[in-house]
N, C-alpha and C positions, 0 to 999 in steps of 0.2 A: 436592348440594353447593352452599351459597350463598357467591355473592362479593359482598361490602359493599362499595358507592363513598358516597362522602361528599357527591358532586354530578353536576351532569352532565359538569364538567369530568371527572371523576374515572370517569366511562364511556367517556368517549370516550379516553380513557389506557388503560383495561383492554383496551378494543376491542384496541388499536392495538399494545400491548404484551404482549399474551395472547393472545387470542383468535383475533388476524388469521394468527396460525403455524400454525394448524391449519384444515384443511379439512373437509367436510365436516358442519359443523352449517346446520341449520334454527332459524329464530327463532319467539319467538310473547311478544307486551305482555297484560299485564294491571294495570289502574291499583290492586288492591289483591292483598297477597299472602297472603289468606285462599282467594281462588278458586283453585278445584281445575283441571285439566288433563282435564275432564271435556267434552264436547260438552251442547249442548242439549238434543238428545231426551233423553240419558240424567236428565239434571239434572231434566227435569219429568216425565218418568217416577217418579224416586225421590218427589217432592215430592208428588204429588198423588195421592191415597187413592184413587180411581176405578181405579188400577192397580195393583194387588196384587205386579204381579209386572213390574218393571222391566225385567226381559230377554227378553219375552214376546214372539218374533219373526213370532204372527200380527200385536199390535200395531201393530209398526214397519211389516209388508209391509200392513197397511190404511192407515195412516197413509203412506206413498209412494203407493199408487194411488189413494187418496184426490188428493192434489196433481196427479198425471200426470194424473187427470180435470178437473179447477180449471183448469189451462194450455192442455186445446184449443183451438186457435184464437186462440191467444196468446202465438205465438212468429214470428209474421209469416207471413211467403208462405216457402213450401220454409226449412222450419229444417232445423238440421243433425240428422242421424241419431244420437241415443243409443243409445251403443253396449252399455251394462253399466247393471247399478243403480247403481255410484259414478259414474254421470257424469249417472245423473238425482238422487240427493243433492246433487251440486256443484250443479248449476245450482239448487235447491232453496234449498242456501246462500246463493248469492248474492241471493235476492228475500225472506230473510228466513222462510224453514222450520226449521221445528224437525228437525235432523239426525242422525247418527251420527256426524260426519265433526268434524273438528276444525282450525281454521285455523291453518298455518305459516305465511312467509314468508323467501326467502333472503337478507334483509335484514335484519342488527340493528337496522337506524335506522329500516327500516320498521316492527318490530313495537314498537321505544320510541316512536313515535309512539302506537300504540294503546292503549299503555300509559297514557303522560301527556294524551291528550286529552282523558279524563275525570278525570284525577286529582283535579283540585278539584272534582269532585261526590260522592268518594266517602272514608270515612271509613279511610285508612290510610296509615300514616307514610312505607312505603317503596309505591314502584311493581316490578311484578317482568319483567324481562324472562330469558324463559326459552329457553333454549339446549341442543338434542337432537342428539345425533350420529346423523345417518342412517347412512353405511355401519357403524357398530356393531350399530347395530336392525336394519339390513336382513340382515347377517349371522347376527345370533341369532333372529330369523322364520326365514330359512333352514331353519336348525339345526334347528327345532323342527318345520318341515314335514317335513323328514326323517326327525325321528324319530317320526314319524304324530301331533304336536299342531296341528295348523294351523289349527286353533280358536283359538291361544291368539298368534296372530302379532299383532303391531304392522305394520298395513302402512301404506305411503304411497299416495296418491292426488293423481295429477298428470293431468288430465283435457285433453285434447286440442280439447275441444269451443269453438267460436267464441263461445256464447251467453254466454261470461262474461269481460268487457272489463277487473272490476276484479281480478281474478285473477290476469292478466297484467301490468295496472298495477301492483300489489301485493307481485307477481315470488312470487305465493302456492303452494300446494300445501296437503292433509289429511293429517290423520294418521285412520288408521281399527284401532280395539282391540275387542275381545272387549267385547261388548254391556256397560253397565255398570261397567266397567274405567277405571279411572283411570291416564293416563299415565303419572303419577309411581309408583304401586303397579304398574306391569310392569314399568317399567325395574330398580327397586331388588326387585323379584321373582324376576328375570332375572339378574340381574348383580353381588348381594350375596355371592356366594360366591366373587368373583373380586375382593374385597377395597374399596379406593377404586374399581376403575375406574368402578363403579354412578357415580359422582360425575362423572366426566369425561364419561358418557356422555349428564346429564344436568345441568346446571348452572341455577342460578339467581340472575341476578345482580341487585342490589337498587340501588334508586336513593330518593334521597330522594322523596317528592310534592310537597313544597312547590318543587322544582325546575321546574315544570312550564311554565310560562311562560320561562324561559330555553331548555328542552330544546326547546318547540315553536315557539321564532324560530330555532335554530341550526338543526332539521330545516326551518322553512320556506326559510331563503338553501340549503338543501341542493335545494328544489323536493321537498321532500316534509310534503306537506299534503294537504288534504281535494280539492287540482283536479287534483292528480296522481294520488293515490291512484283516487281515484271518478270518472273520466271523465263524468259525466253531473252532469244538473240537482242532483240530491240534492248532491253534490261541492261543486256553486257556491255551494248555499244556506249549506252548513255550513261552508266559507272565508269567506264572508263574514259569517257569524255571529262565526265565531274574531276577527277582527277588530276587533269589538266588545268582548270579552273578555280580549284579549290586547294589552297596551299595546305599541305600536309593532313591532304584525306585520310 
C-alpha cells in the first residue's frame, strides 16, 4: 500500500499523525522506487549468466566460506565468537559482501536518510521509504513453521555480535526470506487473502526526490548524518563531502 506525501514537510506530518500510533514497524530508504526489497547476493545472482540458477545454496555456502577465509587474521586480537551463519552474513554486510540478509532500521528518519542521500544521483521522481510490520511477519513465520513450511518464513536478524559499530549506530537489524524471494512478493503472498491488511503489513511511503536537500538538513539538526550514522573514518569523509553538496548543512 503506497502513501503519497507531497514533501518532506508532508512526511514528517504522516510520521506523526499515522504512523507514530502504531507499534511495531521496521524501516528501510531507498532513493528510487523502481528497487525491489530484494538483498545483494540475490540481485547478482539473477543478473549474471555464470549462475544458472539463483538459488543455488552450494553457491552461497562457497561464496560465505569464501569470505570467512578473506577475514583470517582480520578481526584483531581475540574477536568475538560467531555464533550462526546470520551473524557471519552481518558482519559480512557490514564491510561490503554481497549477502542474503536485507537491511532495516527502527528508525524512519534513519532509513529516509538513506533514501535521500543519493537521491540526486539517481533518476526517480519519488524516494521510497518503506515500512514492515514485524510482529505480523513474526506471527505468520510462526504460522508457517508450524505447519511444517519453514522454508518459506520471513525471518529477522538481530545479531548480538560487537564487530559491527554501525548497526548499532543505525538502531539496524536484517530481514532474511527464502533464497530469491522478494520481500514485497511474500508479504502480499502471505497476506492477500486477508484482504487490505497485506497493506498495513507493508506500506510504502513516497516522498518527493527533489526534496532532498531540505529532508537531509532537517535529519542533520536531528544528528543524523553520515558521523552518527558511520562511526568511523568512511562517516567523516562522507559528512564532509555532504557539505560540499548540500547548501548550508
Amino acid at each position: 500500500m503506497d502513501a503519497v506525501c507531497h514533501s518532506w514537510l508532508g512526511f514528517t506530518e504522516f510520521l506523526n499523525s499515522y504512523l507514530f500510533e502504531y507499534t511495531g514497524y521496521v524501516f528501510r530508504g531507498h532513493s528510487s522506487v523502481d528497487w525491489e526489497l530484494l538483498p545483494l547476493l540475490d540481485r547478482i545472482l539473477e543478473s549474471t549468466e555464470s549462475w544458472p540458477d539463483p538459488t543455488d545454496d552450494d553457491v552461497r555456502a562457497q561464496h560465505l566460506e569464501r569470505f570467512k577465509f578473506s577475514i583470517r587474521g582480520r578481526r584483531g586480537a581475540n574477536p568475538p565468537l560467531l555464533q550462526n551463519e546470520d551473524d557471519w552474513w552481518a558482519l559480512g554486510q557490514h564491510y561490503g559482501l554481497a549477502t542474503p540478509l536485507l537491511d532495516w532500521t527502527f528508525s524512519p528518519y534513519v532509513a529516509a536518510f538513506f533514501a535521500f542521500e543519493g537521491a540526486n544521483k539517481v533518476d526517480s521522481e519519488y524516494c521510497a521509504i518503506y515500512a514492515l510490520h514485524q510482529d505480523s511477519v513474526m506471527a505468520k513465520s510462526d504460522e508457517l513453521a508450524e505447519s511444517g513450511e519453514g522454508d518459506h518464513v520471513l525471518r529477522f536478524v538481530n545479531p548480538l555480535t560487537d564487530d559491527n559499530a554501525r548497526l548499532i549506530s543505525q538502531q539496524g537489524l536484517f530481514t532474511r526470506c527464502l533464497d530469491g524471494e522478494c520481500v514485497i512478493d511474500w508479504v502480499y503472498g502471505n497476506f492477500q487473502e486477508r484482504g487490505n491488511e497485506g497493506g498495513a503489513v507493508l506500506l510504502r511511503i513516497l516522498v518527493p526526490s527533489n526534496e532532498y536537500d531540505i529532508a537531509l538538513k532537517n535529519l542533520n539538526r536531528m544528528n543524523i548524518n553520515h558521523l552518527s550514522l558511520f562511526p568511523d573514518l568512511h562517516g567523516s569523509s562522507m559528512h564532509a563531502n555532504t557539505i560540499l553538496w548540500v547548501e548550508d548543512y
